[in-house]
C-alpha positions in Angstrom: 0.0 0.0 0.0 1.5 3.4 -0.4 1.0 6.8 0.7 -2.0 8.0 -1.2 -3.9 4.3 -0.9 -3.2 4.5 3.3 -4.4 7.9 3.7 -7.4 7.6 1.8 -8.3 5.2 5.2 -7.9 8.2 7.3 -12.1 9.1 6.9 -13.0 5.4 8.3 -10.7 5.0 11.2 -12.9 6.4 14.2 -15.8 4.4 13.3 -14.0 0.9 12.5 -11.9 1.8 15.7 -15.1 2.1 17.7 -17.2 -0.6 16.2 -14.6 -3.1 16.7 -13.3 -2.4 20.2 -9.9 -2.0 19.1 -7.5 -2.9 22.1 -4.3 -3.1 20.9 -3.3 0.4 21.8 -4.3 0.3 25.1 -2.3 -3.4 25.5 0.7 -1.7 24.3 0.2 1.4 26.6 0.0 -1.9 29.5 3.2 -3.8 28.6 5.0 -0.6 28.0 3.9 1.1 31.8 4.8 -2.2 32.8 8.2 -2.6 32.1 9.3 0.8 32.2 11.1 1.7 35.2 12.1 5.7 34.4 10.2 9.0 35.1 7.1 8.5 32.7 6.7 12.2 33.2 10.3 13.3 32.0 10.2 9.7 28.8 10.1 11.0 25.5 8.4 8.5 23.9 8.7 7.9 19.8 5.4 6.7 18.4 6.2 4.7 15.6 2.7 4.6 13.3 1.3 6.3 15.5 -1.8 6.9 13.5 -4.5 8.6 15.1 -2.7 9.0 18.3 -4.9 6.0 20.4 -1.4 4.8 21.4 -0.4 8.5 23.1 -3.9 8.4 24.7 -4.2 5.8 26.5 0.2 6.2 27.6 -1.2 9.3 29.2 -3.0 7.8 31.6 0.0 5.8 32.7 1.7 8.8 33.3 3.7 9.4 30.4 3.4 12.7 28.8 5.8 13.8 25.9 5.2 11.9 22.6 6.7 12.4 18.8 5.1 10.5 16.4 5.8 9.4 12.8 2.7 7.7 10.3 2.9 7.3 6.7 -0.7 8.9 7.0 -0.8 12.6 6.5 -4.3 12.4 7.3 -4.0 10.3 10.5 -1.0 12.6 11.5 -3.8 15.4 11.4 -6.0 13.6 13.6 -3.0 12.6 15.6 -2.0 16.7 16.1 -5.5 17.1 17.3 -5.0 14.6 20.3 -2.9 18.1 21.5 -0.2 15.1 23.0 2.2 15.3 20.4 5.1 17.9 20.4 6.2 16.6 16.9 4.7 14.2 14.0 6.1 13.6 10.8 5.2 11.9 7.8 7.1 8.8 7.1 7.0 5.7 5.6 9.1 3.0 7.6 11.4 1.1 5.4 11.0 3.9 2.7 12.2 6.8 4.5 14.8 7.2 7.1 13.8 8.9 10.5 14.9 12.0 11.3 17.9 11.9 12.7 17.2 13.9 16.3 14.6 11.0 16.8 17.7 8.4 16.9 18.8 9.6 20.0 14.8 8.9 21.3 14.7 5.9 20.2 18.4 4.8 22.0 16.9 6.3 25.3 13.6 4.2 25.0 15.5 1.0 24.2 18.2 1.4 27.3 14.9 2.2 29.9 13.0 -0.9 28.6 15.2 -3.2 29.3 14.8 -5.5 32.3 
């Protein structure tokens, strides 16, 4: 699928999201809050396809509360923006497009805290 054909998906996401009882953010959120062991306040975490942000949201309530995101959606990055939880979001295709380069340094940080 590329960029055009996934963002076209943007306009159906909220309803198929809510019709389906889509869990896997908030399971994520779990196994993430559980095995982190840093300041969830002071984490920046990287939001890889972060979508509409559903990740983000349900982090929040585990305490963590500074997210960048990346989505090959421009269309779910809007919707993403509009959580008002992201401090950055870029558009980018994983595998296609390389991430940009301050986000490395994230994604070290993340890596080293989630470790047991």
């Amino acid at each position: 699928m590329n960029c055009v054909q996934f963002s076209k998906t943007t306009d159906v996401i909220p309803d198929d999201v809510a019709i389906l009882e889509y869990r896997a953010p908030g399971l994520a959120a779990d196994s993430v809050a559980a095995s982190f062991t840093g300041d969830r306040g002071a984490a920046l975490v990287l939001d890889v396809a972060c979508g509409t942000g559903l990740a983000a949201i349900q982090m929040k309530k585990h305490g963590f509360e500074h997210f960048v995101g990346v989505d090959g959606s421009k269309g779910m990055l809007e919707l993403a923006k509009n959580t008002g939880l992201y401090e950055d979001v870029r558009h980018c295709m994983l595998g296609d497009d390389e991430l940009p380069v301050q986000w490395v340094r994230v994604t070290k940080e993340l890596c080293k805290a989630t470790k047991p």
